[in-house]
C-alpha positions in Angstrom: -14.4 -4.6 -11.5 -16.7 -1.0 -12.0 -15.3 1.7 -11.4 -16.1 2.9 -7.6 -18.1 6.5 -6.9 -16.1 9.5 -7.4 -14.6 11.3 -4.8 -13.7 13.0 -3.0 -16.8 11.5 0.0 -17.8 13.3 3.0 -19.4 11.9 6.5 -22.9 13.3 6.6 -25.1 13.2 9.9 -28.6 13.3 9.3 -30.8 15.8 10.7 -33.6 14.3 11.9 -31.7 11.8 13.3 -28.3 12.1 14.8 -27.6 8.0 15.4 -27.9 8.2 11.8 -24.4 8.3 9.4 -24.0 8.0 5.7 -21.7 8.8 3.3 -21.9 11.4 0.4 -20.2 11.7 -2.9 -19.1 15.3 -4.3 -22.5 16.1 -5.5 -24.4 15.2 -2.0 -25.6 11.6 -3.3 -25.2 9.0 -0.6 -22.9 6.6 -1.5 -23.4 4.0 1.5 -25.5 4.5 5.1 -24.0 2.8 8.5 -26.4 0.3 9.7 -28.0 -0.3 13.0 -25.0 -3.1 13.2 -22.8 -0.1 14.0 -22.9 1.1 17.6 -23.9 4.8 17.5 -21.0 6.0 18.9 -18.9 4.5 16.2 -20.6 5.4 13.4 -19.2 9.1 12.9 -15.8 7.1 13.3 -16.5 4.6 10.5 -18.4 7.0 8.1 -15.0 9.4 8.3 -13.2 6.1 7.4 -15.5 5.3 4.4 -15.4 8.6 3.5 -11.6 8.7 3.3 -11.8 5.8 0.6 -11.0 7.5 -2.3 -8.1 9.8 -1.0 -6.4 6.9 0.8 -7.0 4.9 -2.9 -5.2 7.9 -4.4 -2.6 8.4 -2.1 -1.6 4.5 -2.3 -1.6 5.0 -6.6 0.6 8.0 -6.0 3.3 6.4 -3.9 2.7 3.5 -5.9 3.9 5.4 -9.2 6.6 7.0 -7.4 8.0 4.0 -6.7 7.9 2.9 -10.1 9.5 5.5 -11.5 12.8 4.6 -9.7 15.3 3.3 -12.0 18.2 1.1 -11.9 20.8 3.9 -10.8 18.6 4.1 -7.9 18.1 0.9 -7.1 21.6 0.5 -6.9 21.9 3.6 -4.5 18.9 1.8 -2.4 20.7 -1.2 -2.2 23.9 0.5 -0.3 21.3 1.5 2.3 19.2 -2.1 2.9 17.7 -0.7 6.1 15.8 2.2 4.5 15.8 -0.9 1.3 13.9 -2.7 3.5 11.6 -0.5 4.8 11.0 1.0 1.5 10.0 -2.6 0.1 7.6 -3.4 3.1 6.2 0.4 2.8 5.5 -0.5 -1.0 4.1 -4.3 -0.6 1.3 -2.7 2.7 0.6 0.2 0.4 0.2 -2.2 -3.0 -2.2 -4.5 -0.9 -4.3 -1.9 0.4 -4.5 -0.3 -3.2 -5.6 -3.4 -4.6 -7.7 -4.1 -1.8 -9.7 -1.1 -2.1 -10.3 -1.8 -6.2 -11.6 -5.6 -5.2 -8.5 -6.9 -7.0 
């Protein structure tokens, strides 16, 4: 997979016409515009959404590498606690998913 646009995005309405949404990258280059698919009134919605794309990819990566940084000591410590375990493990798996999601993997 290419590498996606650099962030960090931004929601951009256009002037001239305010049922109009796209998306712009850090230098003001439009990355993606909403359709006429899109109701208006959702399009401010979804273009903050897009926009959020590469944050929410690099928040995923960093809780990602946090979690594999945990060694055995504390995987033995986890494993006394298997309710927080448990919820950790899911919290990992939704977060992996939706990292590799959002680099086509």
């Amino acid at each position: 997979m290419s590498e996606h646009t650099v962030g960090p995005w931004k929601a951009v309405q256009q002037a001239s016409c305010s049922a109009f949404w796209w998306v712009a990258d850090a230098w003001g280059k439009k990355v993606c515009g909403l359709s006429h698919s899109v109701r208006d009134e959702d399009k401010k919605v979804v273009a903050n959404l897009i926009a959020a794309a590469p944050d929410m990819l690099a928040a995923c990566e960093a809780v990602l590498a946090e979690f594999d940084q945990w060694d055995d000591e504390e995987e033995e410590e986890r494993n006394a606690g298997c309710v927080s375990r448990n919820k950790s493990v899911r919290a990992y798996r939704l977060v992996k998913e939706a990292a590799a999601k959002a680099k086509g993997e």
